[in-house]
N, C-alpha and C positions, 0 to 999 in steps of 0.2 A: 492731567494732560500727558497723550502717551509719547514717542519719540515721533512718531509717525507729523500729529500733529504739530510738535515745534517744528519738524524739518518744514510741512508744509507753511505753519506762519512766516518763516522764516525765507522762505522761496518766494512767498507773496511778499516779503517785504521786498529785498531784491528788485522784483520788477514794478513794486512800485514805487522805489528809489529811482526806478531808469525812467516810468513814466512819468515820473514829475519832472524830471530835469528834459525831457524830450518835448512833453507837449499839455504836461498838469493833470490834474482828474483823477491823479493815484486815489481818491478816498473811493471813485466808483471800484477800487479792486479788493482793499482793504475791509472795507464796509463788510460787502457778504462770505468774505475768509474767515473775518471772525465768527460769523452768523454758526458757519459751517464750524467752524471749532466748538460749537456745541453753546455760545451766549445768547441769553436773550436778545430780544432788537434792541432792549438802552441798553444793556451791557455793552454791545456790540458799537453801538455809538459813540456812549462814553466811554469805551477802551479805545475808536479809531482815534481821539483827539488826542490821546498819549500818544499814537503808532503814528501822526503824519504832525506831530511837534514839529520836528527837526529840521522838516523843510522851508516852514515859515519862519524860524530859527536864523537858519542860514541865507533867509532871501532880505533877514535886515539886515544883513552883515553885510552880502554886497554892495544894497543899496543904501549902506549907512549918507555916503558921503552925498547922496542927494537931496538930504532930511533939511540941512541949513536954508535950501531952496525956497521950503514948501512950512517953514516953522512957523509963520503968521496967527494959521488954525490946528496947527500940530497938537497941540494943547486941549482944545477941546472935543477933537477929535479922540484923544483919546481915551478922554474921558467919559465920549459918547461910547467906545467901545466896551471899555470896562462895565456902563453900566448896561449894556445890550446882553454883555455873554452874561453877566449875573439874573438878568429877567428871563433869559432866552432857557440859560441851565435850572433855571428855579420855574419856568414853568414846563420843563420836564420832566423833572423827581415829582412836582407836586400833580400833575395830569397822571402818572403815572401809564404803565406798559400797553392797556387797553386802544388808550388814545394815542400813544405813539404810533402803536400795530395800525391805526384806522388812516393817518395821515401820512404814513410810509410812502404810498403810491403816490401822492399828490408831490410831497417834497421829492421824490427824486424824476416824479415828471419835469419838477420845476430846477434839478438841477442838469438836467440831460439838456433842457431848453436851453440855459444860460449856458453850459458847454459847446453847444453845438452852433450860438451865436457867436462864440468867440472870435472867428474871424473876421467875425462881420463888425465886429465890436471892434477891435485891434486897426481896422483900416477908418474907423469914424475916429479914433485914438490921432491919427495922424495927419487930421482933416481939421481946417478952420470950420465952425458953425455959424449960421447965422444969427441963430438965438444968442443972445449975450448971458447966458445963465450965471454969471459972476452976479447979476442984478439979484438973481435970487437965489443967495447960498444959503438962508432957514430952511429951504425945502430940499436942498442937498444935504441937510445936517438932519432932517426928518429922518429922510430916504435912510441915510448911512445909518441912522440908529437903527430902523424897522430892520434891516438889513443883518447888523448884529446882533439885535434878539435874534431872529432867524440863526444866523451861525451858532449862539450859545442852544440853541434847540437841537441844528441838526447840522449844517453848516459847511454841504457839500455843494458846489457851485458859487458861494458868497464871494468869491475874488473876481468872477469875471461880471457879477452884476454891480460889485464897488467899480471896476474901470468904467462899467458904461456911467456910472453915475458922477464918477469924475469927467466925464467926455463931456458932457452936457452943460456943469456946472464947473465946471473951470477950464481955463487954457494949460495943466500940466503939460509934460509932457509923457511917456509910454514910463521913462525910467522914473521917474519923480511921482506916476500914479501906485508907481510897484513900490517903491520907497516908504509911500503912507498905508499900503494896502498890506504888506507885509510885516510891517512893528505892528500896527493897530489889531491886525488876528493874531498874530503874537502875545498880544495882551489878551484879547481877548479870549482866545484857547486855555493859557496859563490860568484864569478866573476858573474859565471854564473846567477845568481838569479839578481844580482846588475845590470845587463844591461838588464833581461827579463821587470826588475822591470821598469827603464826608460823608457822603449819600453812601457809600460800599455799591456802586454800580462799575465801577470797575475790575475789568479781571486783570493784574497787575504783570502777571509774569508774560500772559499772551501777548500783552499791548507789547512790552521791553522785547520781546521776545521778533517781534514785528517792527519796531523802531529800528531795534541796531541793522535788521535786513535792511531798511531804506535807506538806513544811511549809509550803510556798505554799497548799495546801490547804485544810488545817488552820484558819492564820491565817481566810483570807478566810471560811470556814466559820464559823466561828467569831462572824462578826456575822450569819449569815443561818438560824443551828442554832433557833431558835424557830420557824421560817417550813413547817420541814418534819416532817410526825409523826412520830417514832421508832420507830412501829411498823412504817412501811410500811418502814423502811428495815432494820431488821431483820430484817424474814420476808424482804426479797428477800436480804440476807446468808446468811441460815440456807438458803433454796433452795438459793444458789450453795455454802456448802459441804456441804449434801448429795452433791448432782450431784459436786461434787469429789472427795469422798470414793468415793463410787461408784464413779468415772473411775482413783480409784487400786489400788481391789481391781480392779477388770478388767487395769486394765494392771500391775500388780504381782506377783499370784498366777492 
């Protein structure tokens, strides 16, 4: 890896430090940075889940203090997570690169969709429903495992399709769905990273290399996130993984 590309990882990390803390979705920038650093697509996958750690890291640590709230099924939930990223990351060493390449376009259709609901999803977050879905939390405990196998596969969009599935099946509230949404991919990524890692599908120095930029990021974002609308930063988000997705049905099928 030359200088040219650390500075580039590293520049991508940055803005996708600022993206996260502005409006989320940093994996759609990370993803094809590394691609472009010269990894295959798992590489590239399993080195984003080292390079956007920190953000899920830091979003339990916020919302640690809302976990006593929500502690009932805290437990099983976790457990669900743990064993989603273990089936999700084990059935993508063992499918191997072929079947990754083929299901590319479909997963990031499916997480540009779950992105681009997001608002729509955030204002059903603040909304009573009629449906009582407390009546049936087995199917919200389905839902949330299908969901982290998915994230241990690929696992870009899984936060905003966890909120809508808390909208449905519990009365949380916005901070107490981020509170369980963020340990539980915390766990689940940490798995996830732990079997990429055995596998040697990770490129080590790229990922670290792309970390520390988010998290420099991130931080300094962090004091200046009031200063810029979250709309504009999202519709130009949503453009970029349009176009990406696109880019990946062309060159994949």
């Amino acid at each position: 890896m030359d200088i040219t590309e650390i500075f580039l990882l590293f520049a991508g990390g940055l803005l996708a430090g600022f993206i996260n803390v502005m409006a989320g979705g940093a994996g759609f920038m990370t993803f094809p940075l590394l691609l472009a650093a010269g990894m295959t697509e798992i590489e590239a996958n399993a080195s984003n889940f080292v390079a956007v750690l920190p953000a899920n890291v830091v979003g339990s640590v916020v919302y640690r203090g809302q976990l006593a709230s929500v502690r009932r099924h805290l437990g099983l939930r976790l457990c669900l997570a743990a064993a989603g990223g273990v089936l999700g990351s084990w059935i993508l060493i063992s499918t191997g690169q072929a079947a990754f390449e083929r299901v590319i376009p479909w997963l990031l259709s499916f997480a540009t969709l779950s992105f681009a609901l997001g608002p729509w999803i955030k204002l059903k977050l603040e909304r009573d429903f009629a449906f009582d879905g407390t009546r049936w939390l087995w199917l919200s405990f389905v839902l949330e495992f299908a969901v982290y196998v998915y994230g241990g596969y690929f696992g870009l969009g899984m936060g905003i399709v966890m909120f809508a599935i808390y909208s449905v099946f519990s009365h949380m509230t916005i901070h107490q769905a981020n509170a369980i949404r963020n340990v539980t991919i915390t766990l689940m990524t940490v798995i996830s990273i732990a079997i990429f890692a055995k596998a040697g599908v990770i490129r080590w120095i790229p990922s670290l290399v792309m970390m520390s930029g988010a998290m420099i990021g991130g931080y300094f974002t962090a004091r200046i996130a009031m200063r810029v609308p979250h709309t504009y930063v999202r519709r130009g988000i949503l453009v970029w993984a349009v176009c990406l997705t696109g880019l990946a049905f062309w060159r994949y099928h």
